[in-house]
C-alpha positions, 0 to 999 in steps of 0.5 A: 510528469504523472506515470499514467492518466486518470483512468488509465489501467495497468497490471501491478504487483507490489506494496499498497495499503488500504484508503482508510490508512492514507484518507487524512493526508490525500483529503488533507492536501497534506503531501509531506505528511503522506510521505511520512506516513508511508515512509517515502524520503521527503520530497518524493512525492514533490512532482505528485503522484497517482492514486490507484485502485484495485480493480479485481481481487488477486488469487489466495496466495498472492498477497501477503502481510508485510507488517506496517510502514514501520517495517521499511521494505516489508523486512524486519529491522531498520532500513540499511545504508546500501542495497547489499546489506538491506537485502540481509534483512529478513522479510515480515512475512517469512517471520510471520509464516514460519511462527503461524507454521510452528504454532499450528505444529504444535497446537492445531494438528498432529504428523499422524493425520496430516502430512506437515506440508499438506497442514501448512498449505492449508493454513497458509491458505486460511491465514491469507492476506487477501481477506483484508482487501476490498475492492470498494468502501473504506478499506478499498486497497489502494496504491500511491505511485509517485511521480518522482522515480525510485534513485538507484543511487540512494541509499535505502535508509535515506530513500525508505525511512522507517514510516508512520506505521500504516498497513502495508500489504505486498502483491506477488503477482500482478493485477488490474489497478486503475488510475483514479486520481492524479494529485499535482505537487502543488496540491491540485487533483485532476479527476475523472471527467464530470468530476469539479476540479478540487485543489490545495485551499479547498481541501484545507479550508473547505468545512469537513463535511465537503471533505467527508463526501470527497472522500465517500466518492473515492471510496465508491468510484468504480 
């Protein structure tokens, strides 16, 4: 069961990444290879899953880097075995702070002009994540809610493997995504209405060039 209809909007934070990094496999009809890609467990997204896109852009500040999919959970290392233990893995984002932090220490600005807090605040504001976001076209921030739930019971390593290595940006506070596209487990799209219905064997078989407009569609969907 899909969580929202198409069209539906809600209020989220959290991961997402960007059209561009997932057009292969959701033009594809390639659900396992989504799954890799982002570094869901094989068969989650087995029920489906929704396709998001955001509709307004959050605040400077409220979206950081969280490295790739490589980086499971947006932390440094390999996913652990139990919740406790993936908890002690350090974020990307923290690492990758404190190193911009040491580096305009040391070669962008002096103590005697600044105070520290005043230049790292400012930095952290120029350096933001928010400059990679787009609300349409190729690189439009885009969100992959899947049908199935998150297990508690599951261990991180099994449920979040490391992934394929597409970018992946975290929201720390929520906005407005919509929901374009719920995309069956069997392969089937159900779209905005005034849309053709669109299923696993077009997707596969269909000549590139209907997929190319397919996918010039999402990225212009209001």
């Amino acid at each position: 069961m899909f969580k929202y209809n198409v069209g539906d909007r809600d209020s989220l934070g959290g991961f997402f990444t960007t059209f561009n990094s997932l057009a292969i496999p959701i033009i594809g009809g390639d659900n396992a290879k989504l799954e890799s890609w982002l570094g869901f467990h094989p068969g989650r997204l087995a029920d489906g899953f929704t396709v998001m896109f955001l509709q307004e852009m959050p605040a400077v500040g409220d979206v950081v880097l969280a490295g790739t999919t490589l980086n499971s959970g947006g932390r440094v290392g390999p996913p652990a075995s139990t919740e406790a233990e993936d908890r002690m893995r350090p974020f990307v984002s923290a690492e990758r702070r404190a190193a911009r932090h040491a580096e305009f220490d040391r070669y962008r600005i002096s103590p005697q002009v600044i105070a520290k807090g005043k230049a790292w605040s400012d930095f952290d504001a120029l350096s933001n994540a928010v400059d990679l976001i787009q609300l349409r076209g190729t690189d439009r921030a885009t969100k992959i809610v899947p049908a199935i739930d998150h297990d508690t019971k599951m261990p991180p390593n099994e449920q979040y493997p490391v992934g394929g290595g597409v970018t992946q940006l975290v929201l720390t506070q929520p906005v407005i995504w919509k929901a374009a596209v719920n995309i069956a487990g069997n392969g089937d799209w159900e779209l905005p209405a005034g849309w053709p219905p669109v299923d696993r064997e077009f997707l596969q078989k269909d000549p590139s060039l209907i997929k190319r407009r397919v996918r010039v569609a999402l990225e212009n969907m209001a």
